[in-house]
C-alpha positions as CSV (number, residue, x, y, z in Angstrom):
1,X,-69.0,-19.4,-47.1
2,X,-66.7,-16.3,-48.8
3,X,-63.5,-17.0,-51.0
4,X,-60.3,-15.7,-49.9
5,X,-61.1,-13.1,-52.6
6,X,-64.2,-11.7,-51.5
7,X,-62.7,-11.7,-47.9
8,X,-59.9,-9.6,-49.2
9,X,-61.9,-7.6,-51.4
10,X,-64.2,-6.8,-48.1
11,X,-61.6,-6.0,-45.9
12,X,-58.6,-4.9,-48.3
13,X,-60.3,-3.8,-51.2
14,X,-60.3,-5.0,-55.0
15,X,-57.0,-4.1,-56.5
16,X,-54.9,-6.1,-53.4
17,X,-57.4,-8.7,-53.3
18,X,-56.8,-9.3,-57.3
19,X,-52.9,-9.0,-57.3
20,X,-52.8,-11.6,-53.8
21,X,-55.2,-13.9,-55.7
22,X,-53.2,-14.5,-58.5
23,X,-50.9,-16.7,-57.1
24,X,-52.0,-19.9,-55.2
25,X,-52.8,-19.2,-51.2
26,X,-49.8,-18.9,-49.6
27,X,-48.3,-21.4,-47.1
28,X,-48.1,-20.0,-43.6
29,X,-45.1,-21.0,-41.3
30,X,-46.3,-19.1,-38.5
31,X,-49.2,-20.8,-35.9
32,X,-51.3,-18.8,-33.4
33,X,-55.0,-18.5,-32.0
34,X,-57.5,-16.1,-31.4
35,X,-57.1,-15.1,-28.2
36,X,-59.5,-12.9,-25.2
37,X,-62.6,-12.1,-24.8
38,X,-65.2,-15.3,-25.1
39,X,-68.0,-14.0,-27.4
40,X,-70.2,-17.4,-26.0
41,X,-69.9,-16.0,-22.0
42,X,-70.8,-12.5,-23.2
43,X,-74.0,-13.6,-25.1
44,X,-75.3,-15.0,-21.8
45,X,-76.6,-11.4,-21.2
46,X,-78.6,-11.3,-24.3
47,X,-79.9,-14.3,-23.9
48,X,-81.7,-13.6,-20.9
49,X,-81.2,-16.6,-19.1
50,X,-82.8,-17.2,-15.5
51,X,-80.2,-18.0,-12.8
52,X,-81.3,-18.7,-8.9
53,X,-78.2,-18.1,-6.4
54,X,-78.3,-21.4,-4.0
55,X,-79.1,-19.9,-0.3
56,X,-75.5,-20.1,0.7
57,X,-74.4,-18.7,-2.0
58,X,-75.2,-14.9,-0.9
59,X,-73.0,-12.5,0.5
60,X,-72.9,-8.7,1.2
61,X,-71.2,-5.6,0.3
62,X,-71.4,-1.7,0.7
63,X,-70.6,-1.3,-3.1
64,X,-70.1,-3.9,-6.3
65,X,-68.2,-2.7,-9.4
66,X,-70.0,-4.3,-12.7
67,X,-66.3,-4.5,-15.1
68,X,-62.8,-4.4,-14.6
69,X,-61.9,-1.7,-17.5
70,X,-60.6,1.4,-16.7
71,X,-63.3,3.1,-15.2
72,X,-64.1,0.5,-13.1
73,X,-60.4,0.1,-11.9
74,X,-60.0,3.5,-11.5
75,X,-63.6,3.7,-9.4
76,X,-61.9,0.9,-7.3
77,X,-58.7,3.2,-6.8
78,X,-60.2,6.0,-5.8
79,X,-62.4,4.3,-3.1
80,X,-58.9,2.6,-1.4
81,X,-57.6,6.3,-1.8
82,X,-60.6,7.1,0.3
83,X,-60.0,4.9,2.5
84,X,-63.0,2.4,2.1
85,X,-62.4,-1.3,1.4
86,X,-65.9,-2.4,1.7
87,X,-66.4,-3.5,-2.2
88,X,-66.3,-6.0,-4.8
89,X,-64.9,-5.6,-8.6
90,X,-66.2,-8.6,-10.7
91,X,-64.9,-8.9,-13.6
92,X,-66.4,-11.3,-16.6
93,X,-62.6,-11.4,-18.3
94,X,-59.6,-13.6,-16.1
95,X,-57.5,-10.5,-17.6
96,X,-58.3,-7.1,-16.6
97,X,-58.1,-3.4,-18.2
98,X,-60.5,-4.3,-21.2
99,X,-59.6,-3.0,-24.2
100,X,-56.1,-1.6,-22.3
101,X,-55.4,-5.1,-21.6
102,X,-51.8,-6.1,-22.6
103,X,-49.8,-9.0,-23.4
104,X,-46.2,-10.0,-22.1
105,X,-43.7,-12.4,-24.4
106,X,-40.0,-13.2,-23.7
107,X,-39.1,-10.4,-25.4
108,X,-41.6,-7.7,-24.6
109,X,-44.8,-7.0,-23.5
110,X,-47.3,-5.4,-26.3
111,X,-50.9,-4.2,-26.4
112,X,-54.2,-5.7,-27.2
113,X,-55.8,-2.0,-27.7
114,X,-54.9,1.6,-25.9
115,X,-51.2,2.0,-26.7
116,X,-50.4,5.8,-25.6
117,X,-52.0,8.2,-23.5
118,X,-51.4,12.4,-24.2
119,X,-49.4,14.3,-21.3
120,X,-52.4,15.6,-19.4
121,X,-52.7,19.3,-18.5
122,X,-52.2,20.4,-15.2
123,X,-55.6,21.3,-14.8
124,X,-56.8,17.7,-15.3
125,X,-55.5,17.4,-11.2
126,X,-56.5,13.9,-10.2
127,X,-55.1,11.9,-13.5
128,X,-51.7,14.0,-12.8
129,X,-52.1,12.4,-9.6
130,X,-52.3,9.0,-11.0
131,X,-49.3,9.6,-12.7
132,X,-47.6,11.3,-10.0
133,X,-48.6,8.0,-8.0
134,X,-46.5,6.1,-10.5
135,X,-43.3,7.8,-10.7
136,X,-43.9,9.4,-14.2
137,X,-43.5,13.1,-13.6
138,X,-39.7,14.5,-13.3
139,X,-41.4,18.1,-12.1
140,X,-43.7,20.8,-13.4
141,X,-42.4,24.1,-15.2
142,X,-41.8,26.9,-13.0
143,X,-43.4,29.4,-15.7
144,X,-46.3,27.3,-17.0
145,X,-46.7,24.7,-14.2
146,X,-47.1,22.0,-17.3
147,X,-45.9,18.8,-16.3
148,X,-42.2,17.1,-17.2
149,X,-42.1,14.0,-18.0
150,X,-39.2,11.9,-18.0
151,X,-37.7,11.2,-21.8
152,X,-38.0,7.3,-21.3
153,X,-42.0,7.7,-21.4
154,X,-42.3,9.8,-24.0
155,X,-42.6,8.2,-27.3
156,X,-39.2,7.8,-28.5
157,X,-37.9,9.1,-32.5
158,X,-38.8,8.3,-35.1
159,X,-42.6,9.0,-34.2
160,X,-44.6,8.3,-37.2
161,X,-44.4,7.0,-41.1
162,X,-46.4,6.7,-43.8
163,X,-46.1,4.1,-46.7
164,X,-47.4,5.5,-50.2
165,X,-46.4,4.3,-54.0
166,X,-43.2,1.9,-52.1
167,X,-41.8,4.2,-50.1
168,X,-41.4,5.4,-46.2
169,X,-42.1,8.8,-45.5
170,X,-42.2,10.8,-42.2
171,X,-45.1,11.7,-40.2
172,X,-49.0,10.7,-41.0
173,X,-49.6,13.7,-43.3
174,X,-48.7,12.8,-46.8
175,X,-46.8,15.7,-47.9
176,X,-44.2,13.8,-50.9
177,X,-45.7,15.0,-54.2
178,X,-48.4,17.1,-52.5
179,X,-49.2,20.2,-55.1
180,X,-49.8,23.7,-54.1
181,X,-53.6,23.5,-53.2
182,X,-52.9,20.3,-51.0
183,X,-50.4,22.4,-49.1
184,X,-52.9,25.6,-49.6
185,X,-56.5,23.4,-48.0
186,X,-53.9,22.2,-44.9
187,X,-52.8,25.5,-44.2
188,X,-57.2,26.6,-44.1
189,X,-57.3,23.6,-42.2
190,X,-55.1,24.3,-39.8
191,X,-56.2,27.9,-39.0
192,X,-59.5,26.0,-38.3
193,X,-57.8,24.2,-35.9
194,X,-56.3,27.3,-34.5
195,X,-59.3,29.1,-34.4
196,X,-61.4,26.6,-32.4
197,X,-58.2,26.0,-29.8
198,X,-58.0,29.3,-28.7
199,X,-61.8,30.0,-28.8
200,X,-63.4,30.1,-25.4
201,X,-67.0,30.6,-24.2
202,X,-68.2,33.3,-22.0
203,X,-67.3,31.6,-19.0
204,X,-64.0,31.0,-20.0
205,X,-64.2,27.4,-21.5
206,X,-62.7,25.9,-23.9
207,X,-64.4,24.5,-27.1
208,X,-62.6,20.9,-27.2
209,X,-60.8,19.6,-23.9
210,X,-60.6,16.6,-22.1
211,X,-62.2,15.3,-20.1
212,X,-65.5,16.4,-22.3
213,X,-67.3,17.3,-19.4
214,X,-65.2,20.2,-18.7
215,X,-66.2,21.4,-22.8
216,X,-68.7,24.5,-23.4
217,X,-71.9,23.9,-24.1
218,X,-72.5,27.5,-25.8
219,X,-74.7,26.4,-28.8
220,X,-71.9,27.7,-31.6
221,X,-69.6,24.4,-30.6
222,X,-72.6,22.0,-29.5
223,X,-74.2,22.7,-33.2
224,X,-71.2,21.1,-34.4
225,X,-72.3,18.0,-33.4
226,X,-75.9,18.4,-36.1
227,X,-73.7,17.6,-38.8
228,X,-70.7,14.8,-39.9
229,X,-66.8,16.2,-40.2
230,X,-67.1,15.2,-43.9
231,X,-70.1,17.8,-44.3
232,X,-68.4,20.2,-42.6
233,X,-65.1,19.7,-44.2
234,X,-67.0,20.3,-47.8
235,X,-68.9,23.4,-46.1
236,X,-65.3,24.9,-45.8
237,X,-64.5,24.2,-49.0
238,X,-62.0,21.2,-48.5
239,X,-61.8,18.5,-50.5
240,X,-57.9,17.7,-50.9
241,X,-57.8,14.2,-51.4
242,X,-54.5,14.0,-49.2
243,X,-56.7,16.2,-46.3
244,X,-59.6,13.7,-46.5
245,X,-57.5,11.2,-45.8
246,X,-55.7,12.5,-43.1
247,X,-59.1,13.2,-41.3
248,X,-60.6,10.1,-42.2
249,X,-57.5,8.1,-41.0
250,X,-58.4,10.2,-37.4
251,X,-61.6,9.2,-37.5
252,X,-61.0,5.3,-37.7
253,X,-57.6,5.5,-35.5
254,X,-59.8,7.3,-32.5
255,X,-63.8,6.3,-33.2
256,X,-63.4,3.1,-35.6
257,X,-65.6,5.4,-38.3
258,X,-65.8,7.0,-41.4
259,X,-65.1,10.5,-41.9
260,X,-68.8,10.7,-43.0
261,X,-69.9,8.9,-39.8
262,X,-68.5,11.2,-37.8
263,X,-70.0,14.2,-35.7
264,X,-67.9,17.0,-36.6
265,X,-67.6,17.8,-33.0
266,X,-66.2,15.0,-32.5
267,X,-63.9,14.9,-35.5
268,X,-62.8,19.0,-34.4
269,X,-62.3,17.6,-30.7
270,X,-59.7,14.9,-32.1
271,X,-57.1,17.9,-33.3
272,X,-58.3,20.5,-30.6
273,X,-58.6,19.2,-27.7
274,X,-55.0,18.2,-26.4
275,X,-53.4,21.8,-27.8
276,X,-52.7,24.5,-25.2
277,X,-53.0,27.3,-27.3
278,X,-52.6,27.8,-31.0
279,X,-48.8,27.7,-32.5
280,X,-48.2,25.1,-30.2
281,X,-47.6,21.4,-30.3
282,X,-50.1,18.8,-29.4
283,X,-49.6,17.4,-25.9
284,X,-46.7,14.5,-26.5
285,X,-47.6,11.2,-25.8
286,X,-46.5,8.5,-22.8
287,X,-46.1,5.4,-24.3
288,X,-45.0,1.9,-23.0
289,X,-44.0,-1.5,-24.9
290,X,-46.9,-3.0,-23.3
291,X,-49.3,0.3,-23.9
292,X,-51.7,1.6,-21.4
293,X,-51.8,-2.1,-19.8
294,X,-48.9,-0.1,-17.7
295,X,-52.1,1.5,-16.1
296,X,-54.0,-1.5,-16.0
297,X,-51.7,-3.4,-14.0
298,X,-51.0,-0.6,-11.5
299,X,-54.5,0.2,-11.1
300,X,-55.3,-3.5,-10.6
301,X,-52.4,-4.0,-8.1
302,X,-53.0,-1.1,-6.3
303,X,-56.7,-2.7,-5.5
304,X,-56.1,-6.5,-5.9
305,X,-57.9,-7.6,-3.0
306,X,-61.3,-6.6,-4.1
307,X,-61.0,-7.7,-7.3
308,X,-62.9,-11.4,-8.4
309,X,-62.1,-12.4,-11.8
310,X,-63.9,-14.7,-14.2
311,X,-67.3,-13.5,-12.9
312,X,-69.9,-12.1,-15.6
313,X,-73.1,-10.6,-13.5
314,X,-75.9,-11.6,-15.1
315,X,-78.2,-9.7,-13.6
316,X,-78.7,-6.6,-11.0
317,X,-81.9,-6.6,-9.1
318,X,-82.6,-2.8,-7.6
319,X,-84.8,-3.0,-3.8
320,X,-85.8,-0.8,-1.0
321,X,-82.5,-2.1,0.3
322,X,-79.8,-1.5,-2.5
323,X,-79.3,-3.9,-5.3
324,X,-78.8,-7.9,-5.6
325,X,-76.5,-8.7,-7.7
326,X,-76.3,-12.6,-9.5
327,X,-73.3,-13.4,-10.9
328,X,-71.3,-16.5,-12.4
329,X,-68.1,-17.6,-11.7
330,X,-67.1,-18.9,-15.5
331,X,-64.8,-21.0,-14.3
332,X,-67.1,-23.3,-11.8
333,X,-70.2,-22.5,-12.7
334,X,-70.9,-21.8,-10.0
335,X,-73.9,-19.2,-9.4
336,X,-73.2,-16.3,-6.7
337,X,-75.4,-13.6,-5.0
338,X,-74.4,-9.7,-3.2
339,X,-76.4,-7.7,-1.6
340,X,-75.0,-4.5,-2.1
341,X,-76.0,-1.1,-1.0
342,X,-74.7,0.4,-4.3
343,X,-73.3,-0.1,-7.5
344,X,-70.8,1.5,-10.1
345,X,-71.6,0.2,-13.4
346,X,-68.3,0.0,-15.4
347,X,-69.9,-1.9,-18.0
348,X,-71.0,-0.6,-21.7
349,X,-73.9,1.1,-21.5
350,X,-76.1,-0.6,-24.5
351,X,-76.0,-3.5,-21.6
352,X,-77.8,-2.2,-19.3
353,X,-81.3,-3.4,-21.0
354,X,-79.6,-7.2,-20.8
355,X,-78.6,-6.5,-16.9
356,X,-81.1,-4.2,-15.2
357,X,-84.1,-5.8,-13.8
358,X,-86.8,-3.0,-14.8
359,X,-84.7,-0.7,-16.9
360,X,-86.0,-2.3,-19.7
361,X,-89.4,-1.3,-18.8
362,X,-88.9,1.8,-17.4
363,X,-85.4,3.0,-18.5
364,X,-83.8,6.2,-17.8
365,X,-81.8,6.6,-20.8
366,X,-81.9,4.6,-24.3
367,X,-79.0,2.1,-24.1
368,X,-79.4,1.5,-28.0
369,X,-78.4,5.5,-28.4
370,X,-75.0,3.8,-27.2
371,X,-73.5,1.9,-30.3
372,X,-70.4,0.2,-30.4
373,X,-67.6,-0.3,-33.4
374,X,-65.8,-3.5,-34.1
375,X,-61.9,-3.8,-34.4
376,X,-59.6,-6.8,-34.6
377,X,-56.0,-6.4,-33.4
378,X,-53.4,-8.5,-34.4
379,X,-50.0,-9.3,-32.2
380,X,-47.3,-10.8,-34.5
381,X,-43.9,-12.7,-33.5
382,X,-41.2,-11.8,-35.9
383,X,-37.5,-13.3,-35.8
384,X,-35.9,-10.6,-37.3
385,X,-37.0,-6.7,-38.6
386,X,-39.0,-6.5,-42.2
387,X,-36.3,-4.8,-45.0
388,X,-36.4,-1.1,-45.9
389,X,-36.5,-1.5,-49.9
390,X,-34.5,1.4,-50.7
391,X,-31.9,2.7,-48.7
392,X,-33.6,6.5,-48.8
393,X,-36.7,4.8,-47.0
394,X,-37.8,6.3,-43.5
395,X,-36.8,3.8,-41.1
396,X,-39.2,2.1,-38.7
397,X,-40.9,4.1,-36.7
398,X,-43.3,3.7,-33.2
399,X,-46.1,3.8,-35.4
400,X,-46.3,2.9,-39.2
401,X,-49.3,3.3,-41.2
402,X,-50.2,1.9,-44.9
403,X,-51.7,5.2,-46.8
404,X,-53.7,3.1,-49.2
405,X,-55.0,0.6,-46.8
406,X,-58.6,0.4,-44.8
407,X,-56.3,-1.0,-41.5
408,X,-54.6,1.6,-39.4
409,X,-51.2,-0.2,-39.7
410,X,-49.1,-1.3,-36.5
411,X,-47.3,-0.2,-33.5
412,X,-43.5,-1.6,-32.8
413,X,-43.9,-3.1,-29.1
414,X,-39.8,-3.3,-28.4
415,X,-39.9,0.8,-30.3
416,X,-39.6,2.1,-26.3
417,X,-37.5,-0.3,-25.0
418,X,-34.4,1.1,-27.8
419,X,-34.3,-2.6,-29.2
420,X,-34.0,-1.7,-32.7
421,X,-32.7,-5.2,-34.3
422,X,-33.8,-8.8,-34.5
423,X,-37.1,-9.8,-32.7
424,X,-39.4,-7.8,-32.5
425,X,-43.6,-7.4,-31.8
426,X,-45.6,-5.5,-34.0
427,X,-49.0,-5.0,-33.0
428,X,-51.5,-4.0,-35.8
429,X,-55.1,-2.2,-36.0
430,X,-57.9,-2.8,-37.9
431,X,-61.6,-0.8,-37.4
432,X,-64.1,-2.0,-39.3
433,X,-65.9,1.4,-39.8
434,X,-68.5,-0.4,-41.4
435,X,-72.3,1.8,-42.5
436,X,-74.0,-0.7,-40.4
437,X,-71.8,-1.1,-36.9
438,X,-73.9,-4.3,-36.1
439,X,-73.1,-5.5,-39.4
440,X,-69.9,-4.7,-39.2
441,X,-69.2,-7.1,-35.9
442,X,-71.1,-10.3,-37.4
443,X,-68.9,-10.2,-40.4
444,X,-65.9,-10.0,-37.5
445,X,-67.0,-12.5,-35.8
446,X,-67.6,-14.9,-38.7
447,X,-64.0,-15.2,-39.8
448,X,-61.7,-17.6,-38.2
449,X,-58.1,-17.3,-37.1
450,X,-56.4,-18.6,-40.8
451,X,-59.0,-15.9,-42.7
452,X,-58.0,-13.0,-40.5
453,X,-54.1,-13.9,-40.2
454,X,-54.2,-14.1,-43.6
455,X,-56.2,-10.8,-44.4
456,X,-53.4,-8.8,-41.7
457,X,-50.8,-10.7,-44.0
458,X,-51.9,-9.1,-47.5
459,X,-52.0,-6.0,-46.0
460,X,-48.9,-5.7,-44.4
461,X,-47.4,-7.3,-47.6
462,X,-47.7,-4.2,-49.7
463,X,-44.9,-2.6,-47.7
464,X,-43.0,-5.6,-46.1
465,X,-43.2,-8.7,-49.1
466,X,-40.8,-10.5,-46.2
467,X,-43.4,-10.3,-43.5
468,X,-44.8,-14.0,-44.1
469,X,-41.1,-15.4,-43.6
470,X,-40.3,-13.5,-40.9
471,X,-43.3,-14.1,-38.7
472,X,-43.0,-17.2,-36.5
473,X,-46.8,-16.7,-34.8
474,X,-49.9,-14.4,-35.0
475,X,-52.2,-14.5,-31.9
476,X,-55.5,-11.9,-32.8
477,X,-58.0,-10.6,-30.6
478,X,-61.3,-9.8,-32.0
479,X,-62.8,-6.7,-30.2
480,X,-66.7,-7.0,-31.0
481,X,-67.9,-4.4,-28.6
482,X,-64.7,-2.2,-28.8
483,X,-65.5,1.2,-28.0
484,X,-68.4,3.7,-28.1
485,X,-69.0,5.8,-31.6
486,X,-69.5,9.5,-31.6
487,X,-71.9,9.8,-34.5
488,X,-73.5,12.5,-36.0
489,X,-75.7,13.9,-33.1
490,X,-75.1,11.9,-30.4
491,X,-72.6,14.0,-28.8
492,X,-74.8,17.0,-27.4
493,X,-78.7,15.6,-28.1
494,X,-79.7,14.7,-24.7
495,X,-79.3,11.0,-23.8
496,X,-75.3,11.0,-23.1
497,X,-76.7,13.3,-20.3
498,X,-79.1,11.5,-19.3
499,X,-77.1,8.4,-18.6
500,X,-75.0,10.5,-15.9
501,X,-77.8,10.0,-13.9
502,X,-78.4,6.6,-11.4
503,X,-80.8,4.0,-12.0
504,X,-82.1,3.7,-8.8
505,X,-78.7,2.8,-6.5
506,X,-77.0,2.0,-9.8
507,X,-74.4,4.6,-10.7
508,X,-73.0,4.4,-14.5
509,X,-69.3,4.9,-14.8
510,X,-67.9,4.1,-18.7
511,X,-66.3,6.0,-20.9
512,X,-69.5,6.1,-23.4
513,X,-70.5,8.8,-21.1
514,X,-67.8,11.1,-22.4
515,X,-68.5,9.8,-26.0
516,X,-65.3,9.5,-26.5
517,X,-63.7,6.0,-26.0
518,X,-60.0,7.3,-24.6
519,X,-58.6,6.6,-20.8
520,X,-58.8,9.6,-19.8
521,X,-62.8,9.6,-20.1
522,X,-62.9,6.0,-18.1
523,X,-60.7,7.7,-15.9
524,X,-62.9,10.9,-15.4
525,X,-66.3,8.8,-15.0
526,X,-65.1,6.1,-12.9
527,X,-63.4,8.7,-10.2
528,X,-67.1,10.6,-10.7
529,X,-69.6,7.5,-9.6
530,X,-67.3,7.2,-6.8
531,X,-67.6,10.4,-5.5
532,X,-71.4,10.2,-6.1
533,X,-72.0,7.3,-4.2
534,X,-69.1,7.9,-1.3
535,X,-71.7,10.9,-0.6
């Protein structure tokens, strides 16, 4: 059992930890839970438990779909845009779209994960299709054919802050009191950045684009991947203090690590790879109050028919035939059998070993090459908006980030909606980027609703003391599995590859396959299994 001390220490580090300790702990008006994903159901898998589907219990389909996240709605999409309606999604969760899922209040909706998604390039054709689909493109330039998107979905002013020494400043690059070398390394930096977006392959392609399939391979990017972005950053000779942070705060806001956990091709890929060309802006972001649950729930309506939720498989059984598939309803109990032809496995990768009868013995990638980060998120009910303390003080912004904290800060859910007084949402991130990611999601899971309230508390404290007063509830999810982690050679050494390939009838569709845990990857892999097995 830890103190509140040594759980703040862990989490927020010693100085906060000290300074919240030295009063009593404080009384919390607020109530709340934690909330999604059942931790007990999930563990079924690893536990390897034998299940026997009652005779009647059997049906049969042309194709299952193992998970409801975006690659497995968007596999389900493209199949009704196909025009087959012969499958099944399970899905283990009653709410779908993973960690895209979303929440919905009186007020507003808010996210429980994804919260934005760039402006695609036109080349990316069948995700501006999707958004065509939904009514979010105005037109396309005449000159550059880029796409227009309607102001309303593009994340409204002010963008960005950053909270530093008690004060609000603009943007997420701390430039109040930065000296001439600070300003000097970020001007390197950024030709670094330039050179890499306009550099292009013999065939044309780019180094860093999305989705990463389309990326070269040439051996001058893919070496990239040999060494971490905090190497590489000290091979070029930066070291500013405000630059590491900036890069380090990219690599926990897109891959839950460390700057020193990082590959660097996956830390260059992060500022390259939504830039058309250098001296241009990065690709603006579409943004709703309930985040990229606005794709979820079109995705999910759109194919609601096929869909089964509160089913977790439990274990796929390839034949001369196709697969079986066992599955429970967790709801009933009840134990349930298809006989599919084929299947698209939307579900993380490391879970194949737990699923796949035979892979274990006989697999044709390694599933433990495929390691996952933890993150909690935190949705919190105020009454009224936390007080500026000086009047010069940047005012709240879409997203607001602490510069001296290990969190990632927190989105403002009503922020899109132009509701800029009295109640609002704010939805706040924290990775734990911890040296040891398995580590890392016991001591998660460990802490109980009060302890993890009370850690997302301290920390917002040091730039809101009203936030405890003004908070009526907290309801936190705690993702265990949350996304896949681009470390240092994993990227381009083989077994990502490898995993593009079917097990038997079983055709993987996730976003570890890109390595990169954004949409647009589960987008890109589920729409790719389809095709694979519609042939």
């Amino acid at each position: 059992m830890f103190t509140r001390r040594e759980i703040l220490k862990s989490f927020l580090g010693l100085p906060i930890a000290l300074a919240a300790c030295k009063t009593s702990s404080p009384k919390n008006e607020f109530d709340g839970e934690i909330v999604g994903a059942s931790n007990n159901i999930g563990h079924i898998l690893r536990d390897a438990r034998n299940f026997e589907v009652p005779e009647n219990n059997w049906k049969e389909t042309k194709i299952a779909i193992v998970g409801g996240g975006i690659a497995g709605l968007s596999a389900a999409w493209k199949l009704k845009k196909e025009g087959f309606n012969d499958f099944v999604l399970l899905e283990l969760e009653d709410k779908m779209g993973g960690t895209s899922a979303s929440g919905k209040s009186n007020l507003v909706s808010y996210p429980w994960g994804a919260h934005y998604l760039p402006v695609p390039f036109q080349q990316n054709e069948e995700l501006v299709g999707l958004l065509d689909e939904m009514s979010l493109i105005e037109s396309k330039d005449e000159e550059t054919g880029e796409l227009i998107i309607p102001e309303q979905y593009l994340t409204r002013d002010p963008e960005e802050r950053i909270f530093y020494k008690g004060r609000w400043y603009e943007g997420l690059y701390l430039n109040a009191g930065a000296s001439e070398e600070d300003l000097q390394q970020l001007d390197k930096f950024q030709k670094e950045i330039d050179y890499w977006t306009d550099w292009r392959d013999a065939d044309g392609k780019r180094a860093f684009v999305v989705p990463v399939e389309k990326c070269s391979t040439d051996a001058e990017v893919t070496k990239l991947d040999k060494i971490s972005f905090a190497d590489w950053l000290k091979q070029k000779g930066l070291n500013s203090p405000r630059l590491i942070w900036y890069c380090n705060y990219a690599c926990r806001d897109d891959y839950g690590l460390r700057l020193e956990q990082t590959s660097a091709w996956a830390g260059l890929f992060y500022f390259c790879s939504r830039i058309p060309k250098s001296g241009v802006e990065s690709q603006p972001f579409l943004t709703f109050p309930e985040g990229n649950g606005r794709f979820v729930n079109h995705l999910a309506a759109k194919t609601k028919e096929n869909i089964k939720r509160s089913q977790i498989v439990v274990e796929l059984i390839p034949n001369e035939k196709g697969v079986d598939v066992i599955y429970l309803d967790t709801k009933t109990k009840q134990i349930n059998g298809l006989r599919a032809e084929k299947i698209i496995y939307s579900a993380p990768l490391f879970t194949a070993q737990f699923l796949i009868r035979g892979f274990r013995e006989n697999p044709s990638f390694d599933s433990n090459e495929f390691q996952h980060n933890s993150w909690f998120v935190a949705n919190l009910f105020l009454k009224n908006r936390p007080k500026n303390r000086f009047s010069r003080d940047f005012p709240l912004a879409w997203d607001n980030v602490i510069y001296e904290s290990k969190s990632l800060g927190y989105v403002v859910a009503t922020h899109q909606k132009g509701i800029d007084y009295g109640q609002t949402v704010l939805t706040y991130y924290y990775p734990m980027a911890t040296e040891n990611l398995r580590q890392g999601m016991q001591q998660l899971l460990a802490l109980n609703w009060k302890e993890l309230a009370d850690i997302c508390m301290t920390d917002l404290e040091q730039a809101h003391p009203d936030i405890r007063e003004l908070t009526t509830r907290i309801d936190i999810m705690r993702w265990g599995h949350a996304m896949i982690s681009p470390r240092t050679k994993f990227m381009w050494e083989g077994e990502r590859q490898k995993a593009e390939k079917p097990f038997r009838n079983i055709h993987f569709a996730h976003s570890d396959l890109g390595g990169i845990a954004i949409f647009e990857e589960a987008f890109h892999h589920g729409l790719r299994s389809t095709t694979e097995v519609l042939k």
